[in-house]
N, C-alpha and C positions, 0 to 999 in steps of 0.2 A: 410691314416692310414692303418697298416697293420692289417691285423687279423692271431690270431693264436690260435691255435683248443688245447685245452688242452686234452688228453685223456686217461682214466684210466678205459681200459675192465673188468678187474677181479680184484681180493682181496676183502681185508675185513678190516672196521673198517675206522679208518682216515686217514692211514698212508702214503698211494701213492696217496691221493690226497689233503693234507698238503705238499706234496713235491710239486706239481703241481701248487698249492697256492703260494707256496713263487715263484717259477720262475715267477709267471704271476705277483705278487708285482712287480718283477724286471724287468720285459719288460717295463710294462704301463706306468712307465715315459719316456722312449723313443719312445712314440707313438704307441705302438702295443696293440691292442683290443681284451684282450681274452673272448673266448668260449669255455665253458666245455661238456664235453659228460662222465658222470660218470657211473658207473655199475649200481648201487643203488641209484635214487637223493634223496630217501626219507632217510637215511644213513645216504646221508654226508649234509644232508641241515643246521646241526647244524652249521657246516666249511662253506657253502657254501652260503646258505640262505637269510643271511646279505649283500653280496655281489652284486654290480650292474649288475654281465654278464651274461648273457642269459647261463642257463643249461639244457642240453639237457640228455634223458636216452640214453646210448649206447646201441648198439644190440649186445645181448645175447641170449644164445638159454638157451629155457627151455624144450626142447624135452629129456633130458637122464633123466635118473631117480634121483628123488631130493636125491643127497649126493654132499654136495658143496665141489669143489677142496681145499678148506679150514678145511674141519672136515679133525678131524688128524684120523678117522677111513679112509681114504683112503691112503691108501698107494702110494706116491709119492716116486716111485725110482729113475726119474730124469726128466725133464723137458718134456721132451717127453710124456711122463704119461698124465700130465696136458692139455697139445695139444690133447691129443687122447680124453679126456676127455671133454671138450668145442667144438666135434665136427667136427676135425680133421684128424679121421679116414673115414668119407665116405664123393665122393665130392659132395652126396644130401645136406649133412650137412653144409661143410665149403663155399659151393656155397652162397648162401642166406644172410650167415652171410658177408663174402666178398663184396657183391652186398650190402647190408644194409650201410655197411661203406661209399662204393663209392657213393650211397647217400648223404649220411650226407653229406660226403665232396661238393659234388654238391650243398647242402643244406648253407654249413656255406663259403665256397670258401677260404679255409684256405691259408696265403702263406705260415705257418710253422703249423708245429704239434711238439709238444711236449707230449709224454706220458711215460706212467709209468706202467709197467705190462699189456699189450697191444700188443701181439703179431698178431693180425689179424688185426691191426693197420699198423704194421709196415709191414705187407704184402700187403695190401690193397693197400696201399700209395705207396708201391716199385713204384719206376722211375715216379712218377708222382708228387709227393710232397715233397719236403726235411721234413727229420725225425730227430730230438732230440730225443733221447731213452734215460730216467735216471730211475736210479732206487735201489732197496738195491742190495745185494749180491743173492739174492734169488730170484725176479721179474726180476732180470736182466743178465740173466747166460752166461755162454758163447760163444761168436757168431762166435770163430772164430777156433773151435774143428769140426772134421770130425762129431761128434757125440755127442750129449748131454751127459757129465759127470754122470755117475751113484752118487748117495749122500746118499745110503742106499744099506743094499745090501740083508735085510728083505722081496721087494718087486720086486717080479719078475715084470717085464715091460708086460704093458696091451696091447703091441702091439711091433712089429718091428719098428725102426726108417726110415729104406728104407720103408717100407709099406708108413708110414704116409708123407714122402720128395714125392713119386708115386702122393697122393692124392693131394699134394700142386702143382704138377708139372699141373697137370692134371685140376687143377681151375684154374692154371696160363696160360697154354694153349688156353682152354676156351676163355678168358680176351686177350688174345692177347702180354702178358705179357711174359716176359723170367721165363722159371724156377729158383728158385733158386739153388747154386752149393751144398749145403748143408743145411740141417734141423736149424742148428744153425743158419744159417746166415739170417733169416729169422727175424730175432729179434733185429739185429744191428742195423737199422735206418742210419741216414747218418753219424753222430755220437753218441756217446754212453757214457753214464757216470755211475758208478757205484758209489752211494753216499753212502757210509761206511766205517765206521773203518775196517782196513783190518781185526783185530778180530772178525766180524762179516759177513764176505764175506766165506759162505759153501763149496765154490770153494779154499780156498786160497790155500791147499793142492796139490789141485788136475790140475792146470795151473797156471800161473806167475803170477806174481802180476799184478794186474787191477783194483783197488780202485781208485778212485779221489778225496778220505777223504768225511769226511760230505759235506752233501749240503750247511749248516750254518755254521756256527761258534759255536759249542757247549758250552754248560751254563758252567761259571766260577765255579769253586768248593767250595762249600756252606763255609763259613768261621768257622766253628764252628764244631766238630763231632758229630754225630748223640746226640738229647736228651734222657736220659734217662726217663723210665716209657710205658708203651703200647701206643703208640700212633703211629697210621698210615693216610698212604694216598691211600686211593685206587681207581685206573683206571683200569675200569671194563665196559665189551659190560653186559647191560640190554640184551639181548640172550642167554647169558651164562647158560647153563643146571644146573650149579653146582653153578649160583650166590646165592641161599637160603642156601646151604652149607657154601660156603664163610660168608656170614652175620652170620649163628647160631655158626660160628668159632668163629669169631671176640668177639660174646659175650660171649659163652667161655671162651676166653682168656678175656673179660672186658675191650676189647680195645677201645680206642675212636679215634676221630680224624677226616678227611674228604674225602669223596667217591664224584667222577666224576662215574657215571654209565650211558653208551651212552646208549641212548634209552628205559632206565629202566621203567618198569610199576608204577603206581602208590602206588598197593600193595607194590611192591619189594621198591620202597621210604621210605615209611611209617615203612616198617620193619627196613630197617638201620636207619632212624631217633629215633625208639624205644629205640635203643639198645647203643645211644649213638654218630651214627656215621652221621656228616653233613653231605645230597648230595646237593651237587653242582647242579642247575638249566642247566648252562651254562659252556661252557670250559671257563676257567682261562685265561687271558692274559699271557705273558710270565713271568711275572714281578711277578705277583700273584700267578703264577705257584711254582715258584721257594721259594717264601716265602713259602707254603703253605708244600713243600715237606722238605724245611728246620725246618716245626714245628714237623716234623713227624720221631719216632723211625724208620721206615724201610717202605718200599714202595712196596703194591700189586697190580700186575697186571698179563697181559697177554702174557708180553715179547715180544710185537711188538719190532721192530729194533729200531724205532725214538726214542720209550719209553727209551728200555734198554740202547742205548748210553749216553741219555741223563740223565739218573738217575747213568749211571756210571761214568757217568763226575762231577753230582753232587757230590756225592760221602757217596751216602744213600745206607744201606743194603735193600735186595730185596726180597720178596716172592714170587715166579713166579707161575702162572698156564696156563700156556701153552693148548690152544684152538685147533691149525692147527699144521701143520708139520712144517711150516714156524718159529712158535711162538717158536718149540720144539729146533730148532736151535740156533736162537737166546738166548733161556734158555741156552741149551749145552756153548755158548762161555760167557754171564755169571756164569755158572756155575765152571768153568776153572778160572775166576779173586776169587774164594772162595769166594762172598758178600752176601750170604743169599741163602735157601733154595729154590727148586721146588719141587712140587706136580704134575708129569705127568700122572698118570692115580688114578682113584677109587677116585678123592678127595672127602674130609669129612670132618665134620663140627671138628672130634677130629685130625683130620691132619693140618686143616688152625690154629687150638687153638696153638697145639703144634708149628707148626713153629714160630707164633708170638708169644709164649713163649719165644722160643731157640735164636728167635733175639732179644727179648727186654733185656731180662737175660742174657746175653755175650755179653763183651765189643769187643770181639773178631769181630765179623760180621762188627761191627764199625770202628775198625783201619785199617780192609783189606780194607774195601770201600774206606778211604782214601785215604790209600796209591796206592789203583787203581786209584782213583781220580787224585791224582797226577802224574799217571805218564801217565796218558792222559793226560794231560794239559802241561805236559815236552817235548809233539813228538811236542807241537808246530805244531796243522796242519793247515795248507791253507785249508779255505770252497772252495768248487767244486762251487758253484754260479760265480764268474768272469767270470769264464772261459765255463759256459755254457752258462753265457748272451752274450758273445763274440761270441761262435760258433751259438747261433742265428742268431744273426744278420748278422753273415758273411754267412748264408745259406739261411736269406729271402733278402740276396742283400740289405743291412745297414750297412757294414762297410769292 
């Protein structure tokens, strides 16, 4: 039986290791035994928990100063940023972390790795281990640009990109290992999939097209237009600074309906149960997912990518509040199909009222959703899953 190391360095939430989740569904019936190495296991144990495979914590440095690559107060001007940031820029730092990896791997004896936002992964492993690299338009940028694409032009870069290729060069030396020819190329893996609607790839402007569509097959679009009256669904991180704002919104506006809140306190329960609003114990099946967002006038959350495609597929208006700079994107290319409102900075309890006002009271938010609905479901896209279960197996020598 073979083994294969699932890996997911950075990010936040469920969303790169629910990708991770489904490819390891699709090995284990052809024999391959996964092992997880997740950023956070205490996070994602809600996804992961239930599961029979051994998870492991991946090495991370917690030596910079706590402001996670995630808060959208850091200014991420392009991919580069994030690297200098986890450590990157000096080789005391990216050494350890490097060495930590080569561990694991000594540890778990992967023949493939597959990861998802993991670039000290995908450096680690160079020429030693064949790499799958999947991941959205943002976790997975471009590998094959002299230089990491700038994606803001707000945030001057917290370093030179030759500064930070010098320090990677100079770990790689160290190790015995080739330098890489470029910064970017440090993230391609042996191959590389970028699982997004190309409206949701931040790069699409800026280098050719490079989408491999969803990983899955996206949710069929709900048979019915949004119902009328206040009523939501809301997928919300229990972390969130501004979740008591969101709740004092809701009741505000008098909305009811049902809240998933990852990791929520028991206080923060107890208040949306007050006010009207079911939390959910547990995440939803797929099946109950989609019922649950079909009983609901319009759907808040936090604009992850999995979320956004797949509430635009449904074809429910959205209230966004956007957490990271990742999220803020995501919102941006919703924001563009016109289905409902964001709140990206100062949110309040008279901002969450109003917008689930503005979408419950116009039919408008409703027919755009729709018709974005449909004309997702018109491109007719092929899931990226075939085709990365294929380039497995033809990289761990299975086919």
């Amino acid at each position: 039986m073979r083994t294969v190391l699932f890996a997911a360095e950075l990010g936040y939430g469920f969303g790169h290791v629910s990708r991770l989740i489904a490819v390891a569904d699709a090995l284990e019936p052809h024999g391959y035994r996964p092992v997880f190495a997740v950023g956070d296991v205490c996070e994602t144990f809600p996804i992961l928990g239930h599961r029979p495979w051994p998870v492991l914590q991946a090495p991370v440095t917690r030596a910079l100063p706590h402001l996670a690559v995630t808060d959208a107060r850091f200014k991420v001007g392009c991919f580069a940023d994030i690297l200098w940031f986890i450590g990157y820029g000096k080789v005391e730092m990216l050494t350890p972390l490097v060495r930590a990896w080569e561990h694991l791997f000594s540890h778990v004896r992967p023949d493939l790795i597959v990861c998802d936002f993991a670039p000290t992964v995908t450096l680690a492993a160079r020429g030693a281990i064949p790499v799958v690299a999947i991941g959205d338009g943002f976790s997975q940028p471009p590998s094959t640009t002299p230089t990491f694409p700038a994606l803001r032009d707000d945030a001057p870069p917290q370093v030179t990109q030759e500064a930070l290729l010098e320090v990677v060069a100079a770990v790689q030396r160290a190790r015995g290992r080739p330098a890489p020819p470029t910064l970017p190329s440090i993230v391609a893996g042996d191959r590389e999939f970028v699982c997004v609607l190309p409206d949701f790839d931040p790069y699409a402007r800026l280098v050719p097209p490079r989408t491999a569509g969803p990983l899955r097959a996206l949710p069929e679009m709900l048979p019915t237009a949004a119902p009328h009256g206040r009523t939501v669904f809301a997928y919300l991180s229990g972390s969130y600074d501004k979740l008591n704002a969101v709740g004092e919104g809701l009741a505000q506006a008098e909305a009811r309906g049902v809240a998933y809140l990852r990791n929520a306190s028991p206080r923060t329960v107890q208040a949306f149960e007050k006010i009207g609003i079911h939390v959910l114990r547990e995440v939803l099946p797929a099946a109950e997912f989609r019922a649950a967002v079909g009983r609901a006038r319009c759907v808040i959350h936090h604009a992850g990518v999995g979320t956004s495609q797949d509430m635009l597929a449904l074809g429910r208006p959205q209230v966004l509040v956007p957490m990271t700079f990742e999220q803020q994107l995501s919102s941006d290319a919703l924001y563009r199909f016109r289905v409902g409102g964001r709140l990206r900075q100062g949110v309040t309890a008279e901002g969450i009222a109003a917008a689930v006002r503005s979408v419950a009271e116009s039919d408008d938010y409703a027919e755009r959703a729709q018709k974005a609905a449909r004309s997702i479901a018109d491109r007719n896209l092929a899931p990226a899953m075939p085709r990365i279960v294929e380039a497995c197996r033809a990289l761990a020598g299975d086919a």
